[in-house]
N, C-alpha and C positions, 0 to 999 in steps of 0.2 A: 504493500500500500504506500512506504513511502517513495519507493522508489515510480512508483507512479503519480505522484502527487510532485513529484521533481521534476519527471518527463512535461508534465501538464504547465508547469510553473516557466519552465525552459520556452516550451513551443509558444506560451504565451507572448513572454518578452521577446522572444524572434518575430511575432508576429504586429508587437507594438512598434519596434523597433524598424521592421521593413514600411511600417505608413506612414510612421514619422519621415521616413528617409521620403517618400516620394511624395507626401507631402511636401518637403523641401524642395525637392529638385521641381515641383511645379508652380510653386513658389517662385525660387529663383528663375524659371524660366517667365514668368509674368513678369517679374521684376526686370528682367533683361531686355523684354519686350517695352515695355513701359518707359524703362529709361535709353532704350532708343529710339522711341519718337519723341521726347522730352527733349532730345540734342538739336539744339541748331547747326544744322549741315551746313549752313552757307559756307564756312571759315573751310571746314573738314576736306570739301567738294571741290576745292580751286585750286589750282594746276593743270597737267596733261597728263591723260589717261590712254591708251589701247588696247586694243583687242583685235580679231581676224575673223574674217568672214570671206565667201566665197561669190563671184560677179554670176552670172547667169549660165555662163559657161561654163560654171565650175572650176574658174581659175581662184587661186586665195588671194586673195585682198588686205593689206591693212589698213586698222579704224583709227585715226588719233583725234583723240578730242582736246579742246584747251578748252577750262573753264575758268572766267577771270572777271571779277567784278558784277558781275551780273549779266555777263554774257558770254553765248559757248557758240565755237565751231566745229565741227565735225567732217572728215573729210575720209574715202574710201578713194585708197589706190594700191598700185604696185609700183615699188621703185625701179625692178628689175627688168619690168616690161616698159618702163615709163610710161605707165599706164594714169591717169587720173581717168576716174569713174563717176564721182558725184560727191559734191559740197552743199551742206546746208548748216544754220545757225538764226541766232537772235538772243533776245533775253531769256532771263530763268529765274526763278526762284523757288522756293523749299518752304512745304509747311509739312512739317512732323517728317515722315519719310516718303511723302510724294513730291515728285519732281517737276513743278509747271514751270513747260516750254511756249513761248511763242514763237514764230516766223518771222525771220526781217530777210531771208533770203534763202534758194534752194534752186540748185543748177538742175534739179532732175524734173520738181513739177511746181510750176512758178504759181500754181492754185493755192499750194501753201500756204503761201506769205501774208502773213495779218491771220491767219488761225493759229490754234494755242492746243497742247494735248497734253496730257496729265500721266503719269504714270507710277508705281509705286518702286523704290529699289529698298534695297539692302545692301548697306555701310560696313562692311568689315576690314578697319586700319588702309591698306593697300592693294583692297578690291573691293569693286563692286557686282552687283548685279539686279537685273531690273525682272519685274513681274513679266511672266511671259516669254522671258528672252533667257536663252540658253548660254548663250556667249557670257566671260567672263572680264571684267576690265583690272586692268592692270595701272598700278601707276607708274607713273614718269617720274615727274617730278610733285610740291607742292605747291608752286610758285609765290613763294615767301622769301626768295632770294634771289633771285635775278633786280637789277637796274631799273629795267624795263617792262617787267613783268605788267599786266594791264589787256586794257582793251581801250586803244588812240584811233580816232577819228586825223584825218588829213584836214589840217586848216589854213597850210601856206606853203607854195609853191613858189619858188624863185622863176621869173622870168626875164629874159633882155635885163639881165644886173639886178631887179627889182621885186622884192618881194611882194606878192598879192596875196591878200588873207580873206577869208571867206567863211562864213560859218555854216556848218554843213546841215544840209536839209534831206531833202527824200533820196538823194543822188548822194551817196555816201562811198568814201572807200576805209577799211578798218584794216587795222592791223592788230591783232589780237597776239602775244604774247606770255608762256609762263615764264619757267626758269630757264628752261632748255628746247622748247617751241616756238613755233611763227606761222602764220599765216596771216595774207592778208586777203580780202574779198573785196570788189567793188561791185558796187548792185544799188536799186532804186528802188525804195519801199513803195512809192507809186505807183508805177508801173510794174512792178515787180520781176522787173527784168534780173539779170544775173550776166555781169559783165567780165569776169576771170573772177579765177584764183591762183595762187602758188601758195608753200609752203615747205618747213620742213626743220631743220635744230639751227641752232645759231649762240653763236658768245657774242657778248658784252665784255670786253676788258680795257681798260685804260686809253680811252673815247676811242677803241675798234671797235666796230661791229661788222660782225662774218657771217652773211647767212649760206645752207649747207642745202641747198635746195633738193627735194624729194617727190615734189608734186608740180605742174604748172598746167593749168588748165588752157592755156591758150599757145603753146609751145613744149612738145615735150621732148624735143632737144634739148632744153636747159637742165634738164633736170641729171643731177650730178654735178653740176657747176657749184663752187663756190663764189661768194661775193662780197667783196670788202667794201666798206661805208666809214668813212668818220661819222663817231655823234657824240653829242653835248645835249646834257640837260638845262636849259636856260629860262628860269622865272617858270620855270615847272612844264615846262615843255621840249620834246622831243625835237633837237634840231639834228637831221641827216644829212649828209654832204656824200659824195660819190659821183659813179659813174654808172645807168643803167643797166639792164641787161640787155640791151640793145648797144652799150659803151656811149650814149649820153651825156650830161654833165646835167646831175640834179641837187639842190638843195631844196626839201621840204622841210617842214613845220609839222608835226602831231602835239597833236591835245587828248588827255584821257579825257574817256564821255565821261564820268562821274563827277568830274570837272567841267565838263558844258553843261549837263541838265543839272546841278545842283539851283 
């Protein structure tokens, strides 16, 4: 009898023991849920990110995204084929862990642009992934350490000696920027046309800037070219100096948007 009265006493406390336990773990998994849609992702979300995907043919593709300030671009190509496939972007924002995107432009279906699409992801450190989508993203960088890092609007063009400054309207060209990304897009929210892109990694170092081109939507000759620039930050703006990719002579002006629409 006692030795039964031990067995009963034992399988009990095994049995407390195992609810408490997953009690817990259901616990801490609400809690884990809970405190991450408590997180503000905007800070978390900005840099450049990839991932790979496959064009219609079944050839692989890479995806890089830059997200900076409150606006993202995203671009599908291959470097080997110097292939560019298709570039879209605009602003973003984050409430809890869904990701609202609008259109300010998109080379593949220009109906886009001025529509907005929502969708849910998942935050984990140096990856992500979105509801629905199987693919994984990768980071790059954070862009919290680059010079340049942002998203700059074109507001002055040197011509004939003379500077002309302009403040940009529906006819836009952006140059978006993390740590170690670049592209830039010219396109018309109006019209919603879509005029080029290029991109690809680039340094900032001791008023060099080298861009290491990977994509170019309107010439895919260039692509594997490097490009050296002077630039200077002056009264909080991007001043560039160089020679195009055509061998030109350009000096422009950028301005961060967060600095125009304030």
């Amino acid at each position: 009898m006692r030795t039964l009265k031990i067995t009963f006493s034992l399988t009990l406390l095994v049995l407390m023991l195992t609810a408490c336990s997953e009690k817990k773990s259901e616990a801490q998994e609400v809690g884990a849920v809970e405190k991450s849609k408590a997180l503000d992702y905007t800070e978390l979300l900005q840099g450049a990110w990839t991932t790979k995907d496959q064009n219609a043919d079944g050839q692989e593709m890479v995806i890089t995204t830059i997200v900076m300030d409150g606006y993202i671009a995203e671009t599908f190509y291959n470097v080997e084929r110097k292939e560019f496939d298709h570039t879209f972007g605009g602003s973003w924002t984050v409430d809890g862990t869904k990701f609202k995107f609008t259109y300010e432009f998109s080379s593949a279906d220009s109906a886009q642009v001025g529509t907005s699409r929502e969708v849910e992801f998942f935050y984990q450190g140096d990856t992500i992934t979105f509801t629905g989508d199987e693919r994984i993203w990768t980071r790059l960088d954070d862009g919290k350490k680059g010079t340049l890092s942002g998203a700059w609007l074109i507001t002055g063009r040197e011509r004939d000696g003379e500077m002309s400054r302009r403040t940009p309207g529906p006819r836009k060209t952006m140059k978006i920027l993390s740590d170690t990304r670049f592209q830039w897009i010219a396109y018309n929210t109006e019209t919603k046309q879509f005029m080029g892109s290029g991109g690809g990694t680039y340094t900032a170092k001791d008023n060099e800037y080298v861009e290491n081109i990977e994509f170019f939507s309107r010439d895919s000759s260039r692509v594997g070219a490097s490009l050296s620039f002077e630039f200077g930050i002056e009264d909080g703006e991007w001043h560039h100096r160089g020679l195009s990719s055509k061998g030109s002579p350009i000096h422009e002006v950028w301005t961060l948007r967060e600095s125009l629409e304030k």
